[in-house]
N, C-alpha and C positions, 0 to 999 in steps of 0.2 A: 079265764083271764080276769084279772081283778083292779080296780083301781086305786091308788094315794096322793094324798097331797104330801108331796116333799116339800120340809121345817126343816130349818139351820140353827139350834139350839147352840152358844158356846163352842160354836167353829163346827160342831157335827153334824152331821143329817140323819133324820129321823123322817120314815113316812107314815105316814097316819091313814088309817083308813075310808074313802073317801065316804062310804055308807056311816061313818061317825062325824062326818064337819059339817057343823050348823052350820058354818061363819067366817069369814077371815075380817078380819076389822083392826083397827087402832083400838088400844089400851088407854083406856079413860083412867085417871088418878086412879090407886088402890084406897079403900076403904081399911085401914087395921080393923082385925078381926084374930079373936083368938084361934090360933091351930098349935098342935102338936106338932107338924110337922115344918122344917123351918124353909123348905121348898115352896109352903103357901105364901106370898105374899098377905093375900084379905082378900077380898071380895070387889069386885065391877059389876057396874050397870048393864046388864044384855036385857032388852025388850024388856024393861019394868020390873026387872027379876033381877039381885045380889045373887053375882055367882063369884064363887072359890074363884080366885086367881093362881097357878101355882108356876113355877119355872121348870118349863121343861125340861130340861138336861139335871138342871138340879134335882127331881122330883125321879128321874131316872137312877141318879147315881145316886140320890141318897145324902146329898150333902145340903148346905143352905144354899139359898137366892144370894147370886152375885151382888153387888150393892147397886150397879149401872143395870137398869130395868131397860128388856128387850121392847121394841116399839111396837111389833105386832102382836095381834090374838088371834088366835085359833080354838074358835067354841064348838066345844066336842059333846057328841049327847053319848049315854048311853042306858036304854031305858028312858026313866022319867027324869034322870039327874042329868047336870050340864055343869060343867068345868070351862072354864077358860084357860089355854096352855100359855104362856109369855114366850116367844120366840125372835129370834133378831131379822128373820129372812123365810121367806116360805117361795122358793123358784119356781113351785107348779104343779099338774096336775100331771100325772104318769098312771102306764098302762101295762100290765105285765105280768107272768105269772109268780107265783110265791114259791120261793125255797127253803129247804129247810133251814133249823138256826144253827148258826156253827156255833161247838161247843163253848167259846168263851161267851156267846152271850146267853145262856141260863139265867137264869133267877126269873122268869116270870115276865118280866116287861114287854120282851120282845116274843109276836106270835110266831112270825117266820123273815125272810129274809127275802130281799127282792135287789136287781142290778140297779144302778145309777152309773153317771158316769166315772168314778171315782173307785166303782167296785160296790161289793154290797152293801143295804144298808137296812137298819133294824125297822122291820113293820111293827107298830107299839100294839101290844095285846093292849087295848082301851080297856076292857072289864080290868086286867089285873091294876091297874094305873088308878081306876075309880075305887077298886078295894083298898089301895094303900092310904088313898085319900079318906076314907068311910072310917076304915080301922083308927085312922088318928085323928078324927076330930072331935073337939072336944065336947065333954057330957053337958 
């Protein structure tokens, strides 16, 4: 049995794995900060340390950060690196086992698939999410 925090990203839910959340907190201003990818916002203050901010649902789908900035953060580790996700709602801590991904969610993001009450909903592969984020930042 494994545990997540379910995050409501742009009306979805996403759980996150709970062995990856430093943090649940409020989103202090972003700092602009150059990225590739247009999911980054810039960078926030966690414990004396500039970390990446990025939008999660955006940063999922691959498209840019909404213009209306989610209120909560969800500071994720993995390794020595730490991400901030921007989400609009995080309803809680869940318990359950993991299933597989159904085929339309491929591409890497999602590791497996877990029930909520809505039906399933995507467990985020954190390594694959940190490599999107590594691969495009800038030299």
């Amino acid at each position: 049995m494994s545990g997540w925090l379910l995050v409501r990203s742009s009306g979805r839910l996403f759980a996150v794995p709970v062995a990856a959340v430093e943090l649940v907190c409020e989103i202090a201003l972003p700092i602009p900060a150059p990225a590739r990818l247009s999911a980054v916002r810039g960078v926030v203050p966690v414990a004396d340390r500039l970390v990446p901010l990025a939008h999660l649902a955006a940063l999922v789908q691959g498209r840019p950060a909404p213009a209306e900035r989610g209120p909560i953060g969800i500071v994720v580790r993995e390794g020595g690196r730490r991400v901030v996700f921007e989400v609009d709602d995080a309803p809680g801590l869940e318990r359950g086992e993991i299933e597989p991904l159904p085929p339309a969610w491929r591409g890497g993001w999602a590791a497996g698939a877990v029930r909520g009450l809505d039906g399933l909903v995507p467990l985020l592969d954190v390594g694959n999410l940190f490599e999107r984020l590594t691969a495009a930042e800038v030299p």
